[in-house]
N, C-alpha and C positions, 0 to 999 in steps of 0.2 A: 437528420443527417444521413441515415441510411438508405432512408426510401425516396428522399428527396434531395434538392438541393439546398433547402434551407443548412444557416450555420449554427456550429451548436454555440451558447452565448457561456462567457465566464462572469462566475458572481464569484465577489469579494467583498468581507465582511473585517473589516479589523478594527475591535473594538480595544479600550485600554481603561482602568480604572486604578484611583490609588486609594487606598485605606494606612490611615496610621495606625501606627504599634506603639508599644512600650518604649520606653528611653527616648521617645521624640522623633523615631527614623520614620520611612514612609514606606512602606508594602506596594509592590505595584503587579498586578495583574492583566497581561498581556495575553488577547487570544483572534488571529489571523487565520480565517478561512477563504481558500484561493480555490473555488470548485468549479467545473464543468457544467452547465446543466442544457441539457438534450432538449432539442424544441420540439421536435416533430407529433412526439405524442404515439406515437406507435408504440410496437413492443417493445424495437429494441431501446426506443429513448427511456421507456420508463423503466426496463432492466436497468440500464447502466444508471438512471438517476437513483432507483432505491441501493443498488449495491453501492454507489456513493456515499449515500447517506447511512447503511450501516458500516461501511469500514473508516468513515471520517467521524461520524457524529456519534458513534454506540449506540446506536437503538436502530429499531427497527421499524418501517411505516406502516401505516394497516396498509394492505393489501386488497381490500378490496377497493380502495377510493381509488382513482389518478392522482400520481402526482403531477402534477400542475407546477407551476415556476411561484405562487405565492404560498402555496404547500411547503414547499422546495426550502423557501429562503425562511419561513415562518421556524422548521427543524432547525436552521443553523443558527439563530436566534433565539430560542429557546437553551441551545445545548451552550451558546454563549450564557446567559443568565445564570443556567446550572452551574458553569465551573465559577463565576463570578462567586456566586452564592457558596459555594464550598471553600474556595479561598477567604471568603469573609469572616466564616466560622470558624478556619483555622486559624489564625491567625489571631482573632478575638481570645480566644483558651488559649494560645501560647507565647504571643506577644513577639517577641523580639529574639526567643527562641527557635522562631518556626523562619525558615529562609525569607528571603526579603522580595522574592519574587515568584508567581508562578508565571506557565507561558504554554500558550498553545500554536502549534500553528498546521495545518491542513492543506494540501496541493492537490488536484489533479492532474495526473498530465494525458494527453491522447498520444501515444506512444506511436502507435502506422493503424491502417488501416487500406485495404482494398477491397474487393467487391464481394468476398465471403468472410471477411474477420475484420473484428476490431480489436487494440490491444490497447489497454490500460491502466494506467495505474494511480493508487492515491498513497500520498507519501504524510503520515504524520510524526509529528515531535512534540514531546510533551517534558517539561519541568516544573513538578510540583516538590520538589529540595532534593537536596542531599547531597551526592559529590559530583551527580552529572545527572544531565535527561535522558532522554528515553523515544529512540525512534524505529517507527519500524515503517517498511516500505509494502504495500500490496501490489501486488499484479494479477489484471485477468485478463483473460479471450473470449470476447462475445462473438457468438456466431449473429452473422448482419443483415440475415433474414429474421433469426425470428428473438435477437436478444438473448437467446440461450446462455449462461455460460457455455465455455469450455474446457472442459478438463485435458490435462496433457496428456492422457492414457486415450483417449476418443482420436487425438491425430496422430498417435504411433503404435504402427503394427507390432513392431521388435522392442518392445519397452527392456530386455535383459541388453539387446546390443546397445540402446541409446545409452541406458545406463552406465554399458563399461568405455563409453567413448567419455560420457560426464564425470566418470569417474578418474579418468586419465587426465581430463582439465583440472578436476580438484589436485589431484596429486601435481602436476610441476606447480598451480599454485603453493600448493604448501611446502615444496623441496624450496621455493625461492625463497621463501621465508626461514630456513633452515632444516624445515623439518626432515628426519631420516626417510629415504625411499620405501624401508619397508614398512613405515606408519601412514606415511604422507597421504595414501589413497585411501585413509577409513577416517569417519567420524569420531570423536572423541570416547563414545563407549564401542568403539568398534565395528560399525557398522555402518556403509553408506547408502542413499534413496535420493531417489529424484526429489525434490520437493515440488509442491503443490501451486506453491508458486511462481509460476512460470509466464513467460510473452512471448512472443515472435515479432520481427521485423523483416524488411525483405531480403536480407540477408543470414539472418541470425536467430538461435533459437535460445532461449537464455532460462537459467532458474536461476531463482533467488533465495540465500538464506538470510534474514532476519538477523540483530545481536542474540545473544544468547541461544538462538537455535540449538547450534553447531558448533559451538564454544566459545570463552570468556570473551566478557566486553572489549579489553585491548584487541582480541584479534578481529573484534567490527565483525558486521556483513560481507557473505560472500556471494557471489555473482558468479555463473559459469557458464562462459560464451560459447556456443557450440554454433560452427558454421553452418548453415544449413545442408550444404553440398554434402558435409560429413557425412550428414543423414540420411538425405534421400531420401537413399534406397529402401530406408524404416519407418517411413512417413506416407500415412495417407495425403498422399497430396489433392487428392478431390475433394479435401476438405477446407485446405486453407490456397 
């Protein structure tokens, strides 16, 4: 996709199994992989397909092979089997105790892209019991000549000014919510950071926190849009 005109292809996997339990009910095991995978075979397709596969799938590929598209799809098949296999055993020891369902499910999405970046991201959710599941969203920037990642400190010269601009976004976030002005702009032990997980579009420069990051599950993930105009003038812009 980078070097050429070929498109990248989406594979999708959704398998579903039931095992019974105790008292007669039925366990059922639900796991949906929605992924990208880069045809070209260059650098940058096989960057983005390994970081794929270690942010959806947990593990990680040898590196010295290519991955290849039956490589590709062979890892999200196996990592299917794996959770199959561990839902079976739990379930087996605890019967009718252990929730009545697990569930997985896996996205990528290509978020923009033009002739020096690519921005993406893999979104997973997982419910293996309790009182809720559990998601968390990644984002990167590949550089689109050679695959690189990119870190958000490599395209900003003034990381203290980006900061107090993102830090001005989190605060009326959190005044809307109620929070007092002079708490609003700091993270829950007091302290605010750019996070690591960040995108761009052609308008917009965005981090991401994660549940739990940045505090309790009710207050969810936070997002902070920052217009790119804002920035500018703190941005290598020869880079993206």
């Amino acid at each position: 996709m980078a070097a050429t005109n070929k498109q990248v292809e989406q594979l999708k996997l959704i398998q579903k199994t039931e095992f019974p339990v105790f008292m007669g009910d039925t366990a059922q095991c639900f796991y949906t992989a929605d992924l990208h995978f880069f045809l070209c075979g260059g650098a940058i397709d096989d960057s983005i397909n390994r970081y794929t596969v270690m942010r959806s799938l947990s593990r990680s590929p040898d590196t010295a092979a290519s991955l290849n598209k039956k490589y590709f799809e062979a890892l999200m098949k196996e990592n299917w089997n794996a959770f199959k296999a561990e839902f079976a055993l739990v379930n087996t020891e605890l019967g009718s105790a252990k929730a009545t369902h697990y569930e997985k499910k896996t996205r990528s999405t290509l978020l923009f892209k033009n002739r020096k970046i690519i921005s993406y991201s893999i979104d997973n959710y997982y419910f293996t019991g309790g009182e809720h599941g559990h998601q968390n969203i990644f984002y990167q920037v590949f550089n689109r000549k050679n695959g690189k990642k990119i870190p958000w400190s490599n395209l900003i010269s003034d990381s203290a000014a980006v900061t107090r601009i993102a830090q001005t976004v989190y605060r009326q976030i959190q005044m809307k919510k109620g929070v007092p002005e002079y708490t609003a702009g700091y993270f829950p032990k007091g302290n605010f950071y750019l996070s690591n997980n960040y995108y761009i579009d052609k308008d917009n420069l965005y981090f991401h926190y994660n549940i739990y990051e940045i505090g309790s599950f009710l207050d969810g993930p936070t997002t902070l849009k920052i217009p790119l105009k804002d920035v500018k003038e703190y941005m290598n812009t020869t880079r993206i």
